[in-house]
C-alpha positions as CSV (number, residue, x, y, z in Angstrom):
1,X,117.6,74.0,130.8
2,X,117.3,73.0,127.1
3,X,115.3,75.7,125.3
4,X,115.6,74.0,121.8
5,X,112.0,73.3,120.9
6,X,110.5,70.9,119.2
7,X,107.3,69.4,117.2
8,X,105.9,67.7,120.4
9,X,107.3,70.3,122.7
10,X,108.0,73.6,122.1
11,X,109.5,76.7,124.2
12,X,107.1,78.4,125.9
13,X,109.1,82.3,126.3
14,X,107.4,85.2,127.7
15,X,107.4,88.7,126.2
16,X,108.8,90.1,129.5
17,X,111.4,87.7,129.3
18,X,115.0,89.0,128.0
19,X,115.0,85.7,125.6
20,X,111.5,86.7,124.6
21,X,112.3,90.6,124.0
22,X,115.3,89.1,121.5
23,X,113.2,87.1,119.7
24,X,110.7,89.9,119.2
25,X,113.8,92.2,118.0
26,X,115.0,89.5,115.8
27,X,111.6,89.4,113.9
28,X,110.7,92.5,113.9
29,X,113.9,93.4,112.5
30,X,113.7,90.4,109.6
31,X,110.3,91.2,108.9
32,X,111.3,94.9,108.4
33,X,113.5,95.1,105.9
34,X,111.1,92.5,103.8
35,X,108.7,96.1,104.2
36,X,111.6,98.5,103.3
37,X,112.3,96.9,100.5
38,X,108.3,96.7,99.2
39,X,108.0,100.5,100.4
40,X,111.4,102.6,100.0
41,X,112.7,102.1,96.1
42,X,109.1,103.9,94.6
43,X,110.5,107.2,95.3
44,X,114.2,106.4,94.1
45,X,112.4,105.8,90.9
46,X,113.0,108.5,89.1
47,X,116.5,109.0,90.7
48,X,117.0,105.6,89.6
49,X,116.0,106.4,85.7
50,X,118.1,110.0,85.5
51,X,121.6,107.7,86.9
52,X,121.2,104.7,85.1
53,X,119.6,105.8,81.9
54,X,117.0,103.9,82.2
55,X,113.6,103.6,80.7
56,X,110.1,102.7,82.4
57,X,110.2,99.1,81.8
58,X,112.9,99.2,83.8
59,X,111.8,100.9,86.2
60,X,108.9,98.7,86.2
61,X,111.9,95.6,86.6
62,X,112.9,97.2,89.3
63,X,109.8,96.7,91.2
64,X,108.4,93.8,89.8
65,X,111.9,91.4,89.9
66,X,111.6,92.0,93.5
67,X,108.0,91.3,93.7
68,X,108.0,88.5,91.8
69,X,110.5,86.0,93.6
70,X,108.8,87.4,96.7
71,X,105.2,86.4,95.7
72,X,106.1,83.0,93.8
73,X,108.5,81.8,96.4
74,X,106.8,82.9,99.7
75,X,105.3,79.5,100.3
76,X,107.9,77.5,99.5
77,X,109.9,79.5,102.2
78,X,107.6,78.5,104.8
79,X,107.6,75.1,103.9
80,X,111.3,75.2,104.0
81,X,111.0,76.3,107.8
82,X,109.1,73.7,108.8
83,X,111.1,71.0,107.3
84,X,114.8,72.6,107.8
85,X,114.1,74.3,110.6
86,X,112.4,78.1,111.2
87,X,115.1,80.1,112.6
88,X,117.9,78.9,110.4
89,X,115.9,79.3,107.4
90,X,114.9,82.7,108.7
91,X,118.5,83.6,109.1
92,X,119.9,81.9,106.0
93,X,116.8,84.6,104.6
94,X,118.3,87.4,106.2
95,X,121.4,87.3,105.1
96,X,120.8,86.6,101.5
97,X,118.6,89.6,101.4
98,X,121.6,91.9,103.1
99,X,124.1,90.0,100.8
100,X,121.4,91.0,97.8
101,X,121.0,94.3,99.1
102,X,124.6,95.4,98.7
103,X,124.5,94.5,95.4
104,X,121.3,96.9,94.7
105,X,123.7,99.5,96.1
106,X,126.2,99.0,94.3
107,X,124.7,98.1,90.8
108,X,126.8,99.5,88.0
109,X,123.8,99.1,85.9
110,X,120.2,98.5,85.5
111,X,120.8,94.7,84.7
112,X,122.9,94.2,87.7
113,X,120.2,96.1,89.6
114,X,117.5,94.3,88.5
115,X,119.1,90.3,89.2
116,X,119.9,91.8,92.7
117,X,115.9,92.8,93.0
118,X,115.3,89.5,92.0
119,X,117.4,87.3,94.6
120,X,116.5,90.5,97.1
121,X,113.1,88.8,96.8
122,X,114.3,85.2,97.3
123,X,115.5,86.9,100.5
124,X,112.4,88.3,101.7
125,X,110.1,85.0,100.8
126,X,113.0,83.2,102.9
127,X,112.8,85.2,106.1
128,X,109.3,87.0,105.7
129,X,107.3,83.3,106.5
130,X,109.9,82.4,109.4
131,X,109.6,85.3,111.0
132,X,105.7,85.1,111.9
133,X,106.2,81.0,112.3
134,X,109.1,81.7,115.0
135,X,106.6,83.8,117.4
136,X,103.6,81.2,116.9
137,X,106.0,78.6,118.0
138,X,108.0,80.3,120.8
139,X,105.7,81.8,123.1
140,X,103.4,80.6,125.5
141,X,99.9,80.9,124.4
142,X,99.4,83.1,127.1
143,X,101.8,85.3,125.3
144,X,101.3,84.8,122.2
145,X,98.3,87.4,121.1
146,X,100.4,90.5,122.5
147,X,104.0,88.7,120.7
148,X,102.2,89.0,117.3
149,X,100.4,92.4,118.3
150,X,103.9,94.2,118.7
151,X,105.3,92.2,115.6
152,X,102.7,93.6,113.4
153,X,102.6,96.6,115.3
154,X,106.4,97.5,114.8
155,X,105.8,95.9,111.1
156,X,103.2,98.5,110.5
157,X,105.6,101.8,112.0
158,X,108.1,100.3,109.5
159,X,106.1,100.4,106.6
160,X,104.6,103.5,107.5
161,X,108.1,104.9,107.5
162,X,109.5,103.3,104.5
163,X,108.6,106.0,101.5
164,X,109.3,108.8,104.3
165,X,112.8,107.3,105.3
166,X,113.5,106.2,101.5
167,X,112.7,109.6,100.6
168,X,115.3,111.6,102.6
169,X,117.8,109.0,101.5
170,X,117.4,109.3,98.2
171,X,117.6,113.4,98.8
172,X,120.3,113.1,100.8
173,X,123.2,110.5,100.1
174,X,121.5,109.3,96.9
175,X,119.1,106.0,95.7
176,X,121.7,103.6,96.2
177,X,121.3,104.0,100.4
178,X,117.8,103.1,99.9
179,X,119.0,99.8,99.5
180,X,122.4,99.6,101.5
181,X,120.1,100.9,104.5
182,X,118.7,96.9,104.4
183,X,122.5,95.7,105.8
184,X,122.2,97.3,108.6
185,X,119.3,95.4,110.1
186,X,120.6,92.4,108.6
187,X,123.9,92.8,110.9
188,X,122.0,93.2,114.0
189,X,119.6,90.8,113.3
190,X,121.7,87.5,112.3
191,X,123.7,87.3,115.5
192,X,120.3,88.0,117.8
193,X,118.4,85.3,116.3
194,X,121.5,83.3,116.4
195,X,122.5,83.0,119.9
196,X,118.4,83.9,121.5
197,X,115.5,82.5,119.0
198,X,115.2,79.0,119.3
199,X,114.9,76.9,116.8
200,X,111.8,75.0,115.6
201,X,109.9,72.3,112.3
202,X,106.7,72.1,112.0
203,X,104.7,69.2,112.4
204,X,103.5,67.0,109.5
205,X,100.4,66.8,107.7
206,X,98.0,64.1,107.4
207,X,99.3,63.0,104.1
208,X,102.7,64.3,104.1
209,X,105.4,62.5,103.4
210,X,107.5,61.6,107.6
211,X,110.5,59.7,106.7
212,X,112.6,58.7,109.9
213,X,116.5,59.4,108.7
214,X,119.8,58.3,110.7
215,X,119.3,60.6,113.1
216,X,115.4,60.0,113.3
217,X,115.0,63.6,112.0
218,X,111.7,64.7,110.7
219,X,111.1,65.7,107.3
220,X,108.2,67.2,105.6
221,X,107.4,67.1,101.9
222,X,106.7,70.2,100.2
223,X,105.7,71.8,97.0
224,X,109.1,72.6,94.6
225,X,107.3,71.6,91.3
226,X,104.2,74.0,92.0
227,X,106.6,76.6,93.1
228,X,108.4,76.5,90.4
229,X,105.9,76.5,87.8
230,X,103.8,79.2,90.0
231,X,106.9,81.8,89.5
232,X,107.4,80.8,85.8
233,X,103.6,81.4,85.3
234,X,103.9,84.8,86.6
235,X,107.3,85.6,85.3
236,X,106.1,85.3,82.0
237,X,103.2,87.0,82.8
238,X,105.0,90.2,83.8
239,X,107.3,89.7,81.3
240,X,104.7,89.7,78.7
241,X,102.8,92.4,80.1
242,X,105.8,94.9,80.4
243,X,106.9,94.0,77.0
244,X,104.1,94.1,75.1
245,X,104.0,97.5,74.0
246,X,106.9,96.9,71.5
247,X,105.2,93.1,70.2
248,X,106.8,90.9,68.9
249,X,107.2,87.0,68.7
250,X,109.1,87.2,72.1
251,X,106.3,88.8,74.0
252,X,103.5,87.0,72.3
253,X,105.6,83.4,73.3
254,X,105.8,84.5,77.1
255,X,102.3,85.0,76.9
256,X,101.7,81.4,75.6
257,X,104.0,80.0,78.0
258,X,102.7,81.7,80.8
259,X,99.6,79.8,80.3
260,X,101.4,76.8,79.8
261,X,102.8,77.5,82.9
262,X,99.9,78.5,84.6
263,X,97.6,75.3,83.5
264,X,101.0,73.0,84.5
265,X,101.0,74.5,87.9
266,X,97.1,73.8,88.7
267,X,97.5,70.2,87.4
268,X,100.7,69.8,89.7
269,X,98.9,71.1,92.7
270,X,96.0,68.9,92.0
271,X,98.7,65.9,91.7
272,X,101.0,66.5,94.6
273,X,100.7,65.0,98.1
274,X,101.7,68.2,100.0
275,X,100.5,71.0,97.4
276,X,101.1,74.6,98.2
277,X,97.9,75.6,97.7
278,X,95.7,72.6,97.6
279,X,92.2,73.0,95.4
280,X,90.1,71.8,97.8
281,X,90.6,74.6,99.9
282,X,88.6,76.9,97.2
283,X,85.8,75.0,97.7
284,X,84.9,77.1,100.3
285,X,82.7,80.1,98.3
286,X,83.5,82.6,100.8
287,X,87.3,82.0,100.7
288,X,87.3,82.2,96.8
289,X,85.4,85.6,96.9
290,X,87.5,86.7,99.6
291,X,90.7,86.4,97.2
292,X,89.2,87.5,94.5
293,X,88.4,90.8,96.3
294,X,91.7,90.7,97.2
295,X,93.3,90.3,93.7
296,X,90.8,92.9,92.9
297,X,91.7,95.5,96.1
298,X,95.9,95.1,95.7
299,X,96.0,95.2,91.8
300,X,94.4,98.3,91.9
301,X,96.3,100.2,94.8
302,X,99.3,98.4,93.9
303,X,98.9,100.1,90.5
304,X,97.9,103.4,92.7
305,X,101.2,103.5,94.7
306,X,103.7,102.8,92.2
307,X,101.9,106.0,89.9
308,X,101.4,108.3,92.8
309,X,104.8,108.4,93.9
310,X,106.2,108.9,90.2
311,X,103.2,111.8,89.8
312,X,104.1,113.8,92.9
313,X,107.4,113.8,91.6
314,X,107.4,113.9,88.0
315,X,104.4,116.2,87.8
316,X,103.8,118.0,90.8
317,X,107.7,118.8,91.7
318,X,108.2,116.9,94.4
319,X,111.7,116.7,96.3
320,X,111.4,112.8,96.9
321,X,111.7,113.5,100.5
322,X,108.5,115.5,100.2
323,X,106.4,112.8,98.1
324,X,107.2,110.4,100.9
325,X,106.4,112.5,103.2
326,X,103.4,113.0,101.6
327,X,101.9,109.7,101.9
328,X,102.1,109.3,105.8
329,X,98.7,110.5,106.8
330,X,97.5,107.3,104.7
331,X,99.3,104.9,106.7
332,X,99.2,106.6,110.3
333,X,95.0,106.6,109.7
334,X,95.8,102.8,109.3
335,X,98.2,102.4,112.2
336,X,95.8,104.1,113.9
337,X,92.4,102.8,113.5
338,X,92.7,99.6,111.2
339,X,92.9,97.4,114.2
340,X,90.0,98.2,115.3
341,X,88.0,97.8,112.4
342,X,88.1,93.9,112.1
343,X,85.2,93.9,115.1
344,X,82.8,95.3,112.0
345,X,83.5,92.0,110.2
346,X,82.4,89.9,112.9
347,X,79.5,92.5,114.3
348,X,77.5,93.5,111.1
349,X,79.0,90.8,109.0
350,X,81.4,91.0,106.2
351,X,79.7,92.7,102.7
352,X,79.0,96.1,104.1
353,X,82.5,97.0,105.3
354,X,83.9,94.9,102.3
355,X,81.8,96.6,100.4
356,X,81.8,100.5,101.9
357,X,85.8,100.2,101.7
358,X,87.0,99.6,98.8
359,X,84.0,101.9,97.3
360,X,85.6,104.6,99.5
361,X,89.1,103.8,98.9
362,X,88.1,103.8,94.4
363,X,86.6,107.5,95.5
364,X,89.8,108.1,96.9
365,X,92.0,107.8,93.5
366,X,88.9,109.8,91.7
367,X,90.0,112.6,93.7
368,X,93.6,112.3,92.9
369,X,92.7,113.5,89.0
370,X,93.1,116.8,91.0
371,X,96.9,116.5,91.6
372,X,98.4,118.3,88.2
373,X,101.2,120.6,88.1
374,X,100.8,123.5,91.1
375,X,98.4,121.4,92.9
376,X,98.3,122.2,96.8
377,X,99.3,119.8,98.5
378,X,96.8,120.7,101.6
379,X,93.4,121.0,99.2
380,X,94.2,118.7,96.5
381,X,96.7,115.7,97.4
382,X,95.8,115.2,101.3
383,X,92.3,115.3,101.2
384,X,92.1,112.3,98.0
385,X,95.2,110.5,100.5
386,X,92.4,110.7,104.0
387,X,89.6,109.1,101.8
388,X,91.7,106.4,100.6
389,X,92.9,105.6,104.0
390,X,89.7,105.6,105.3
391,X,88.7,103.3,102.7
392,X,91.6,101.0,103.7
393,X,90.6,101.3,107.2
394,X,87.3,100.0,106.4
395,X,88.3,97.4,104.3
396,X,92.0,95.6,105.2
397,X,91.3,94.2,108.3
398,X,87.8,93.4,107.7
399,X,89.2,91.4,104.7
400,X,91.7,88.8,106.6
401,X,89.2,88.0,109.3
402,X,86.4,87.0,106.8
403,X,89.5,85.5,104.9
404,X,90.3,83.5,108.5
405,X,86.5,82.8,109.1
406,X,86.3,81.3,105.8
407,X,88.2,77.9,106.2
408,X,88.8,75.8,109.7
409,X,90.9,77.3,112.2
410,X,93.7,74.5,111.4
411,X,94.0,75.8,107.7
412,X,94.1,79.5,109.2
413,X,97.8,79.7,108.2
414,X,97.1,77.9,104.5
415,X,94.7,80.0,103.8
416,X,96.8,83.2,105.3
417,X,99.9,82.2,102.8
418,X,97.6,82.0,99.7
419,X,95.7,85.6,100.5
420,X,99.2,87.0,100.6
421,X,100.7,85.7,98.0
422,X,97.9,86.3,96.1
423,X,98.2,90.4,96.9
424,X,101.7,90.1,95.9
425,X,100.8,88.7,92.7
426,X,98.0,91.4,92.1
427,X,100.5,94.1,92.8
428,X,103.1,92.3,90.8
429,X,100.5,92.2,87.7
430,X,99.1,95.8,88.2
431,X,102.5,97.1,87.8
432,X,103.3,95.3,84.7
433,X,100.2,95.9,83.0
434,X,99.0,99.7,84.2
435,X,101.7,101.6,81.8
436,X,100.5,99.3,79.1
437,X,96.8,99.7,79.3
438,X,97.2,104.2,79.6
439,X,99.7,103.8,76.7
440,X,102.9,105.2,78.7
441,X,106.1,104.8,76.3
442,X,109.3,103.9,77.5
443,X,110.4,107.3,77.6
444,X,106.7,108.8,79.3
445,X,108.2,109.2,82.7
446,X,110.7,112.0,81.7
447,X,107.8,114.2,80.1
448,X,105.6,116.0,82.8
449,X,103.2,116.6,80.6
450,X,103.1,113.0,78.5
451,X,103.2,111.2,82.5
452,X,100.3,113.5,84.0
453,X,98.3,112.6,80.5
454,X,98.8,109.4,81.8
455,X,98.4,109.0,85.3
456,X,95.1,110.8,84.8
457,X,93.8,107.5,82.4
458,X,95.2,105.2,85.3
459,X,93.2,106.4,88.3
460,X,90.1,105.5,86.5
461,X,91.2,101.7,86.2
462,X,92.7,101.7,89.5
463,X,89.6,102.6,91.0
464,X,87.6,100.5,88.7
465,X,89.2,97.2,90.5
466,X,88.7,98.5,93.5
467,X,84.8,99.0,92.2
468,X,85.0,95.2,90.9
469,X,86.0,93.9,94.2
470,X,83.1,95.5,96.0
471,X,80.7,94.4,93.5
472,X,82.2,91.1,94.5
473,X,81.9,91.2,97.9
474,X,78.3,92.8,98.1
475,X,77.1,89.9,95.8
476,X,78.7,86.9,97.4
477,X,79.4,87.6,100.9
478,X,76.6,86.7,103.3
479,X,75.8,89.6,105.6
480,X,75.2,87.7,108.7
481,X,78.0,88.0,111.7
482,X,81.4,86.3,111.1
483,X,82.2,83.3,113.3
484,X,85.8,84.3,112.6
485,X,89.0,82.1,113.7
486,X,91.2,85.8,114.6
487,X,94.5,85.8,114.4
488,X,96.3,86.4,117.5
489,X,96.8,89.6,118.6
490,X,96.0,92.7,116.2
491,X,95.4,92.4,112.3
492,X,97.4,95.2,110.5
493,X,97.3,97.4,107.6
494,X,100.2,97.0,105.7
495,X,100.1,98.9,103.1
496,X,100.3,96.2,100.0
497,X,101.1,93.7,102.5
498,X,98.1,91.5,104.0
499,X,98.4,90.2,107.4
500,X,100.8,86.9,107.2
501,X,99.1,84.4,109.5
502,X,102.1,81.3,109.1
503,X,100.5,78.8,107.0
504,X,103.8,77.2,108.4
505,X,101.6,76.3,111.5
506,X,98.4,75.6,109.5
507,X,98.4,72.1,111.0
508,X,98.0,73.8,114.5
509,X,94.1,75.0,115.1
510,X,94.4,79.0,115.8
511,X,94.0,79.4,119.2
């Protein structure tokens, strides 16, 4: 029997099945280290700065190179899926983000560290699209809501893990394993998907570009110029932001050419046949407010995570083990509960939970102004870490069904791809810009005293964007029930990472 799918007839596996249980492995596996490497390297940082000699912008490099390929790439990987095929763009992914891995590892400096972070993020926007786009186009529809529920499920356990896990590396055999652990996967995962996940394209658009070759092979156009000029845009964004404290013509002419960049890009996508992220789609009111809620809700705990894990260890005294041990009851209320909460979207409609979360989650980072030196863990640091999971419980999956709701169930996927890269982009930004705006010097993180000063003027701003986004949401959202397009199977609560609905399918209707 041939099981190699394609446009007009795909596979139809079954979770039960053992092909079906190897695709799942090989997904969840791919997807996972993408996670690992969002969630694991905050608590190397200050491991990271003592060996290398390295000051915060650089460890601010460290997070952001990564980010940045990640978020400005991440929808030209789909689109290179559909047109090259899913799985062997999801492998080529996976093992350029191993490959890039073992060079974080084995940096011999912070340059070399931060170029690997970089094409670790090519990586993840490589693999991170295929993997969803694989499951919607394998399995029978019958199967298909409990395929994604365990993907995002096992996603979720991963990312829940990831600071824990990072943690005891980096007290144990040291930072570099916090990357090296990514190869691992990587060698498991490559040969799965190669000999059990079938291989599928996606299926034009109405005004892309189907040219027949010698083979009659399908091909699809896609978006290189708007991808291209969306990463420069935010390149020199970051770079202007992180550099900024010092001046200078350098960082002032980033600044400039980011918004060169950035006006290029909207006049490309307005141009193109196939764009990325096409304008018309922001016609829709409630999927404009959605993302700006959303650049509002990931700046500011995007900024939250990357401080907290430097002020439980810089401040507090912190074993990095402990201050990612720390955050787990934030992500298991997630795990727990957020999956559940999407019904509150659709059953009181979306402002009041849009609204009540992130107001929750902003009350949340109030309460960590309580976590100085000697604070107790059990009074001061877990009760601020419940609120702000509650809040996210409230809010996260709430936020991608009114995003789904928000366009026709055949963009479901477009409009998916642009939320997420959009909260990439929000963390990205936050990260840059945070040390600048609480005046923290290159040398801030090694003083407890100068980084507490700090952290304790960040909190504020972090929980002012999460403020902003609900005074977005309570004044544009409508308050009557969501006629919501789901997403198959559970929504998640990734922490920084918003449910991934394959805009690499958009041109199938969500079922």
């Amino acid at each position: 029997m041939n099981h190699s799918p394609t446009p007009e007839g795909p596979v139809s596996l079954r979770v039960a099945s053992a092909r079906g249980r190897w695709t799942l492995l090989a997904t969840v596996l791919g997807s996972g280290v993408v996670l690992l490497g969002s969630t694991v390297t905050n608590v190397a940082l200050p491991h990271i700065g003592n060996d290398l000699d390295a000051d915060l912008p650089v460890l601010q490099w460290t997070v952001n190179a990564y980010m940045l390929t990640l978020a400005g790439l991440i929808l030209l990987g789909g689109s290179l899926g559909d047109r090259f095929g899913r799985r062997r763009i999801f492998v080529l992914g996976t093992v350029w983000f191993a490959v890039a891995s073992l060079l974080c590892g084995l940096a011999p400096d912070t340059g070399t560290l931060i170029a690997a972070r970089a094409l670790q993020g090519v990586g993840g926007a490589l693999l991170t699209p295929g993997s969803l786009a694989i499951i919607e186009a394998s399995f029978h529809p019958d199967d298909r809501p409990r395929a994604i529920g365990l993907w995002s499920g096992f996603g979720g356990i991963g990312a829940a893990l990831g600071p824990f896990l990072g943690g005891w590396l980096v007290d144990g055999p040291g930072w570099r394993w916090t990357f090296l652990l990514s190869v691992l996967p990587a060698l498991v995962c490559v040969p799965v998907a190669l000999r059990h996940v079938p291989e599928s394209v996606g299926t034009p658009a109405k005004d892309a570009v189907v040219v027949a070759g010698a083979e009659g092979r399908r091909r699809l156009d896609f978006d290189i110029p708007g991808a291209v000029l969306g990463a420069l845009a935010l390149a020199l964004a970051t770079y202007a932001l992180t550099e900024a404290r010092d001046g200078g013509p350098v960082a002032i002419a980033a600044a400039v050419g980011s918004v060169v960049a950035g006006a290029a890009f909207l006049r490309a996508e307005r141009r193109s046949g196939d764009p990325m992220m096409p304008p018309a789609i922001f016609s829709s009111r409630q999927f404009t407010a959605v993302n700006l809620i959303t650049l509002c809700v990931y700046a500011g705990t995007g900024g939250f995570f990357f401080l907290t894990a430097l002020q439980l260890q810089i401040v507090v005294g912190y074993s990095a083990l402990a201050a990612g041990a720390a955050m787990l009851p934030n992500t298991v209320l997630m795990l727990l509960f957020s999956s559940h909460s999407g019904t509150l979207a659709q059953r009181l409609g979306p402002r009041t939970p849009l609204t009540v979360g992130p107001l929750v989650c902003a009350a949340g980072m109030l309460m960590m102004l309580r976590v100085g030196p000697g604070a107790s863990y059990v009074q001061d640091v877990l009760p601020a870490l419940l609120v702000l999971g509650a809040g996210m419980v409230v809010m996260v999956s709430p936020l991608t069904v009114t995003l789904l709701s928000s366009v026709d169930a055949s963009n479901a996927g477009l409009a998916s791809g642009i939320n997420n890269a959009a909260a990439r982009a929000a963390g990205l930004v936050s990260v840059a810009a945070l040390p600048l705006l609480v005046g923290m010097g290159p040398d801030t993180y090694r003083s407890d005293a100068a980084f507490d000063a700090s952290f304790s003027r960040a909190m504020p701003l972090c929980a002012g964007l999460l403020a902003v986004g609900a005074s977005i949401a309570f004044g544009t959202l409508r308050q009557t029930a969501t006629a919501a397009h789901p997403p198959h199977g559970r929504t998640h609560g990734w922490l920084m990472e918003p449910p991934l609905v394959s805009r690499f399918v958009r041109h199938q209707a969500v079922e």
